[in-house]
C-alpha positions as CSV (number, residue, x, y, z in Angstrom):
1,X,122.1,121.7,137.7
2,X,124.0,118.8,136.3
3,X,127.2,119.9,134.3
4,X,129.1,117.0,134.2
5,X,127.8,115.2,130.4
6,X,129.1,111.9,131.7
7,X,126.1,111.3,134.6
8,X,123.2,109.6,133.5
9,X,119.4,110.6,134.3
10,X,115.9,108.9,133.9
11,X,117.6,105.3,133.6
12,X,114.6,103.8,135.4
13,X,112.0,106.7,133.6
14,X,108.4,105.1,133.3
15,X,109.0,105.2,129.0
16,X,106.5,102.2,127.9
17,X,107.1,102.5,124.0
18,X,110.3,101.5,124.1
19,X,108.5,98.2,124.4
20,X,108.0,98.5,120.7
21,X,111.8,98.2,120.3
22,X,111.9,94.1,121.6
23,X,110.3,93.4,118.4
24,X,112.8,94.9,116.5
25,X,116.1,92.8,117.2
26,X,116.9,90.5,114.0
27,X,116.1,91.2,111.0
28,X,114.3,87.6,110.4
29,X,112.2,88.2,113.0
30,X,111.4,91.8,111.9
31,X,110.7,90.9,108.8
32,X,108.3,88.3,109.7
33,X,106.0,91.0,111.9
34,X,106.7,93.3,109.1
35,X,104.7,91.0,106.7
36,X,102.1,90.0,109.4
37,X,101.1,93.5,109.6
38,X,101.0,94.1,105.6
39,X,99.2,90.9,105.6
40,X,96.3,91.5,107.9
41,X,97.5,88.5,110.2
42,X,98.1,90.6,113.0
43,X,94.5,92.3,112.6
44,X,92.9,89.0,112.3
45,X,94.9,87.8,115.9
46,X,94.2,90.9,117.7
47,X,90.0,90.6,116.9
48,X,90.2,86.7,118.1
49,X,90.1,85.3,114.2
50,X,93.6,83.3,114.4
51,X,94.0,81.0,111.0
52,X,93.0,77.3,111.9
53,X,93.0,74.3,110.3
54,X,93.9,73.6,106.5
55,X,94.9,77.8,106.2
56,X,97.2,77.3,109.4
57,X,99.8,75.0,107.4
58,X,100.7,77.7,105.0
59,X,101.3,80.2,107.6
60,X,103.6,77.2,109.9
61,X,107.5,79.0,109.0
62,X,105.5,82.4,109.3
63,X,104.4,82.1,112.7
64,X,106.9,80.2,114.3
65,X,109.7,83.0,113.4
66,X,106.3,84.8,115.3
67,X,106.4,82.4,118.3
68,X,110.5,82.9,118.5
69,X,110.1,86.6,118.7
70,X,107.3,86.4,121.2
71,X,105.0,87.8,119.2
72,X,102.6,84.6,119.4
73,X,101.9,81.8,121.3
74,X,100.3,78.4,120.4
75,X,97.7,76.7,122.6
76,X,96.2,73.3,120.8
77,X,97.5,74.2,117.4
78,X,96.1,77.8,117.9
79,X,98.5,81.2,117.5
80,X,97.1,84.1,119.7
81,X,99.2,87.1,120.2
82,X,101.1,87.5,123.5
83,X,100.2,89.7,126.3
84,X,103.5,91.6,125.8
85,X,103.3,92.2,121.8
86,X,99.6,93.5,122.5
87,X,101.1,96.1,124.8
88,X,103.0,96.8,122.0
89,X,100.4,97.4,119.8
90,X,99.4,100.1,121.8
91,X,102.2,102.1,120.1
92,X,101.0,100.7,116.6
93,X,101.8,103.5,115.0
94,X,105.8,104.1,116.2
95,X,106.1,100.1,115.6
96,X,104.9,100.7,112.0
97,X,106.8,103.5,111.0
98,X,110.1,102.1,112.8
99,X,109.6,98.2,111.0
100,X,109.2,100.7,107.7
101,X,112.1,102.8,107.9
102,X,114.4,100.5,109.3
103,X,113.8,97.8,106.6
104,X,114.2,100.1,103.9
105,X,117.5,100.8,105.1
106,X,118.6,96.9,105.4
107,X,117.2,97.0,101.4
108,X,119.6,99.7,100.6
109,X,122.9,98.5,102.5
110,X,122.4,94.3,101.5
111,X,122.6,95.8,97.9
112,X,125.5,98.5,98.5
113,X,127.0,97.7,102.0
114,X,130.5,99.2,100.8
115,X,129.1,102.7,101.3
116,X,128.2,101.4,104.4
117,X,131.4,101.0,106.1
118,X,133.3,103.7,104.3
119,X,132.0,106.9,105.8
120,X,134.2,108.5,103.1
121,X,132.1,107.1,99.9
122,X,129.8,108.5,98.3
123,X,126.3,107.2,98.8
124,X,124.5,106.0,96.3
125,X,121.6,108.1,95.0
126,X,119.4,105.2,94.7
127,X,119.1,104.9,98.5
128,X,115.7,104.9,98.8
129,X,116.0,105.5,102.5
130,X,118.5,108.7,102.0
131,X,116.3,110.4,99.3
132,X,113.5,110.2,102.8
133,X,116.5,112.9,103.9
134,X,117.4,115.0,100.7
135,X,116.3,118.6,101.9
136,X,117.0,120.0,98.4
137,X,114.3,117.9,97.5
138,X,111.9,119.5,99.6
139,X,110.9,122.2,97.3
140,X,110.8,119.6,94.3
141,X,107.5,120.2,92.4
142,X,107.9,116.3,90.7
143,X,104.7,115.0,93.4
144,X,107.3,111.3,93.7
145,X,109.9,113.3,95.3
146,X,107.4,115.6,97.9
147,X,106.2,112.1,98.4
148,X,109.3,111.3,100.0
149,X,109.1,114.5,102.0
150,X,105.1,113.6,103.7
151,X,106.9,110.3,104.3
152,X,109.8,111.7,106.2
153,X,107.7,114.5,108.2
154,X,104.9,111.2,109.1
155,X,108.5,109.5,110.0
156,X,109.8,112.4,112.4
157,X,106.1,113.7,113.4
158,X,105.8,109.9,115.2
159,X,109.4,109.6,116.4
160,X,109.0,113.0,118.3
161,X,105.1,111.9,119.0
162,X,106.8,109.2,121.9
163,X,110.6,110.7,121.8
164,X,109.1,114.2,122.9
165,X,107.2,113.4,126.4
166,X,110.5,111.3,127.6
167,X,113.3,114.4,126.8
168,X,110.4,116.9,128.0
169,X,110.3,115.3,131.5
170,X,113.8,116.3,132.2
171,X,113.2,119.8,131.4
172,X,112.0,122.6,133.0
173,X,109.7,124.6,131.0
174,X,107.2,126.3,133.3
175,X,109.0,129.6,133.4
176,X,109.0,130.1,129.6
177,X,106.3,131.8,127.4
178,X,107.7,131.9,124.0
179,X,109.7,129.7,122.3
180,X,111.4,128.8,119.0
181,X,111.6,125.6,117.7
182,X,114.1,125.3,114.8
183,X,113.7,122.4,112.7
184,X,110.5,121.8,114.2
185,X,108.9,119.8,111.4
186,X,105.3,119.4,111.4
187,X,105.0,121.0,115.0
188,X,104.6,117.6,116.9
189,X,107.0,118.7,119.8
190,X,105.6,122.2,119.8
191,X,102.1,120.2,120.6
192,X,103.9,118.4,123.1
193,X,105.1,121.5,124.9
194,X,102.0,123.6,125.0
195,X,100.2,120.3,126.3
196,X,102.4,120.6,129.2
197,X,102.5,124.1,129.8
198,X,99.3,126.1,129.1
199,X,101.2,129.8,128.8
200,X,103.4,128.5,126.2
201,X,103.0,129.6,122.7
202,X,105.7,128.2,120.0
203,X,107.3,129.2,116.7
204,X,107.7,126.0,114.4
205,X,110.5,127.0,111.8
206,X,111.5,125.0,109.3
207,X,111.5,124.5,105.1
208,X,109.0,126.3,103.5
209,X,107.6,122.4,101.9
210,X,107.4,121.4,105.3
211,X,106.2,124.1,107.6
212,X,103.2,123.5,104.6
213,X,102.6,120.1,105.5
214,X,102.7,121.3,109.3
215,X,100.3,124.1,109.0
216,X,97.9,121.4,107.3
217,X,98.6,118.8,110.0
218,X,98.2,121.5,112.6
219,X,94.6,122.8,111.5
220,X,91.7,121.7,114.2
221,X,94.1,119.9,116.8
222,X,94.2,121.0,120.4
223,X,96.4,124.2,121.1
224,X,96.7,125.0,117.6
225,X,96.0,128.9,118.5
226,X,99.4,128.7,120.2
227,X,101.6,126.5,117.6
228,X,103.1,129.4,114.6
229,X,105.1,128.1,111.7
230,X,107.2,130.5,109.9
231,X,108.6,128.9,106.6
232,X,112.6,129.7,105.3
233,X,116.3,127.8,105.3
234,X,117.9,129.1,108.2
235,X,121.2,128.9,107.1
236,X,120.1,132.2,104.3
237,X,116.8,133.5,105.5
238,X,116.5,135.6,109.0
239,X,114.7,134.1,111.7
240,X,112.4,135.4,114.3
241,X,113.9,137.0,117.6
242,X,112.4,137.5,120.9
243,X,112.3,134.2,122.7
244,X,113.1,133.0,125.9
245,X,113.3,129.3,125.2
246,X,115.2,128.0,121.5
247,X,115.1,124.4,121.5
248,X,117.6,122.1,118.7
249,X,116.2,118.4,118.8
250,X,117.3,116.3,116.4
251,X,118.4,118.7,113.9
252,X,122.3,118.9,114.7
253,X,124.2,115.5,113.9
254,X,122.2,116.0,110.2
255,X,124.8,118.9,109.9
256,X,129.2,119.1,109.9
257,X,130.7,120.4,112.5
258,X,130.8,123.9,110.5
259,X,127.2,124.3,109.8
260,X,126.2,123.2,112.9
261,X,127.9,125.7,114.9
262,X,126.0,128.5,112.4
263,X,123.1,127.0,113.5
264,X,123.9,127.0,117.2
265,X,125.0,130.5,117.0
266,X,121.4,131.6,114.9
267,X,119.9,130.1,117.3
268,X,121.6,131.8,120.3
269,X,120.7,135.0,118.0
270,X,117.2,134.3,118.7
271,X,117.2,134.0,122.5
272,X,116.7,137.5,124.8
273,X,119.1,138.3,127.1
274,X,118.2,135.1,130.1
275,X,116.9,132.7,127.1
276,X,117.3,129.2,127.1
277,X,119.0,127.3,123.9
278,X,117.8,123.5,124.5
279,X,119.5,121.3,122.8
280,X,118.3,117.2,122.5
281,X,119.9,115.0,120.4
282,X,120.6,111.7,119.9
283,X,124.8,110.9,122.0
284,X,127.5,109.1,120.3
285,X,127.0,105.8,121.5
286,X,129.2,103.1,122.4
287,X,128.2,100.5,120.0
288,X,129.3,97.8,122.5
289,X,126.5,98.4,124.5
290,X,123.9,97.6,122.0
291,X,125.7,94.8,121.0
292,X,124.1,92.6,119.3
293,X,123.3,95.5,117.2
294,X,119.5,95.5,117.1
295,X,118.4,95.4,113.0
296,X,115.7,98.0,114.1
297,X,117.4,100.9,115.5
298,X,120.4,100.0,112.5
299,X,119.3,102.4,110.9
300,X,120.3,105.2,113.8
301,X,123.3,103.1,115.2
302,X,124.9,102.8,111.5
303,X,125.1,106.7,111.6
304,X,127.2,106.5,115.2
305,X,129.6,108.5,113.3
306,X,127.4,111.4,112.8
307,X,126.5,111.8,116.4
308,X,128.4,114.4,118.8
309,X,128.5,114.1,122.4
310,X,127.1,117.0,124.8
311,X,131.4,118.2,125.1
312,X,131.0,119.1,121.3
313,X,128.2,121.7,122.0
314,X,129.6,122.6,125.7
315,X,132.6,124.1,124.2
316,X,131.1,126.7,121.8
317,X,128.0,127.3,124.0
318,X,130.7,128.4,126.8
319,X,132.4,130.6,124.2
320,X,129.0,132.5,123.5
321,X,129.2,133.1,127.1
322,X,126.5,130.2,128.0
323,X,126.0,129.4,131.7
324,X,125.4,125.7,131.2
325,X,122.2,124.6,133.6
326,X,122.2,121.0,132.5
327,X,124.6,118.3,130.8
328,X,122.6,114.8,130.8
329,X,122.7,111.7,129.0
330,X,119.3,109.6,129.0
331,X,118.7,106.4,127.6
332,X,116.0,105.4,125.1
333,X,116.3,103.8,122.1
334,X,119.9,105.3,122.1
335,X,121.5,107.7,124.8
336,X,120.1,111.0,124.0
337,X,121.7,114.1,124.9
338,X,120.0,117.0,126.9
339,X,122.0,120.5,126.9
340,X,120.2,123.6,128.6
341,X,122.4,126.5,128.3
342,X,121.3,130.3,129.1
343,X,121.9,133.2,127.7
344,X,123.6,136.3,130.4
């Protein structure tokens, strides 16, 4: 048991996709493999079919931004990707969806950076990246605005896809059989649980919209006997009892500090007597040590603000009574939080 939220744990954790991250530090550079992607450029590199001759001149700016960020390399005139970026490739689609959401963002702030800096404003409602994050949207019937909700699941769905296996490794799960995953989105973590553990079966709750898009999602995969969505707002609706493992990830720091300690306490509602209430979320960092501030991740870091660290949860967990098992900070793209508190 670690109960001291200051220790660190799984510094040196075999976690290749971070990998993807080295290729999202300015936002010049990311740019640039943003537009070589939409462009087919990085396709044409990776079959052996680089552009040569009169075509290369037109790409010369393009790929030497590439050749900076060590995407490519030039031998006789002749870009071929590195051996680096193509182990980056391997996680294609987190590189994708992280170059997506992240310039989006920089869109929105270079035309309103005001709201930015003053947590206090109100943001604009143009933010294309915010409306990605409008739950009240996500019973919308206008097809633009579920849009933004399939985007936002795809977005979480492959976040949790690589974010899951690295939190999961510093939990023990083999002496649980039925868990609760609130905010569980399409079910992507509940996949990643039952993988590991073959007595598990998991509750995926979440919006109505989105359990939807999960059950879908869901349909033929492997374990999908064991994965149940159950659909409702659980600030109003009741949710399922009876479980010995209740796991938060992600869902807290999207709350104040009122509404997420009804959610803490509905979710400690839901454990039986020895439960376990997991709770993994991204830590307040210290923004000093990711300076430079990466453009990639800016989109996370901006929100520093909105993270808690694993004290803020300690203190009403020990007021239900918790007995706190574990209290850890790990490092991935930011330091992530993991809480395991048990029920008497």
């Amino acid at each position: 048991m670690t109960d001291d939220p200051t220790d660190t744990a799984g510094e040196d954790e075999d976690v290749d996709f971070l990998v993807v991250d080295e290729y999202l530090s300015g936002a010049i550079e990311m740019l640039a493999l943003k537009a070589a992607l939409d462009s087919g450029l990085i396709d044409q590199l990776l079959v052996g079919r680089p552009p040569t001759g009169q075509g290369l001149e037109g790409y010369a700016l393009h790929i030497e931004i590439l050749r900076i960020a060590g995407v490519l390399v030039e031998a006789d005139g002749v870009p071929s990707l590195t051996t680096r970026f193509r182990s980056a490739m391997a996680y294609r689609d987190l590189l994708e969806v992280k170059l997506r959401f992240a310039t989006m963002f920089l869109r929105d702030v270079f035309n309103d950076p005001i709201s930015l800096f003053d947590v206090a404003a109100q943001r604009s409602t143009d933010y294309e990246y915010l409306r990605h994050f409008r739950y009240d949207l996500a019973s919308s019937r206008d097809p633009a605005e579920r849009q933004y909700l399939a985007d936002w699941v795809r977005y979480m769905t492959t976040l949790t896809r690589y974010e899951a296996g690295a939190v999961l490794r510093h939990c023990e799960l083999s002496s649980h059989r039925r868990v609760l995953d609130i905010g569980g989105n399409s079910g992507e973590l509940a996949h990643s649980m039952c993988d590991r553990c073959a007595d598990l079966h998991v509750t995926v709750f979440d919006l109505p919209a989105v359990v939807a898009l999960g059950t879908e999602w869901n349909r033929g995969r492997d374990n999908a006997d064991r994965v149940t969505y159950v659909g409702g707002d659980a600030f109003k609706d009741r949710m399922p009892t009876g479980f010995d493992l209740v796991v938060l990830k992600g869902v807290l720091h999207d709350w104040r500090e009122p509404e997420a300690a009804q959610l803490i306490s509905a979710a400690w509602n839901c454990l039986d007597p020895g439960g376990t209430l997991l709770v993994a979320e991204r830590s307040r960092p210290h923004l000093g040590d990711h300076a430079p501030i990466a453009a990639g991740t800016f989109n996370l870091s901006a929100w520093f603000w909105a993270f808690r660290t694993p004290d803020d949860y300690l203190v009403q967990l020990r007021a239900l009574g918790a007995i706190i098992d574990q209290a850890d900070i790990i490092n991935l793209d930011l330091p992530w939080m993991i809480v395991r508190a048990r029920k008497p």
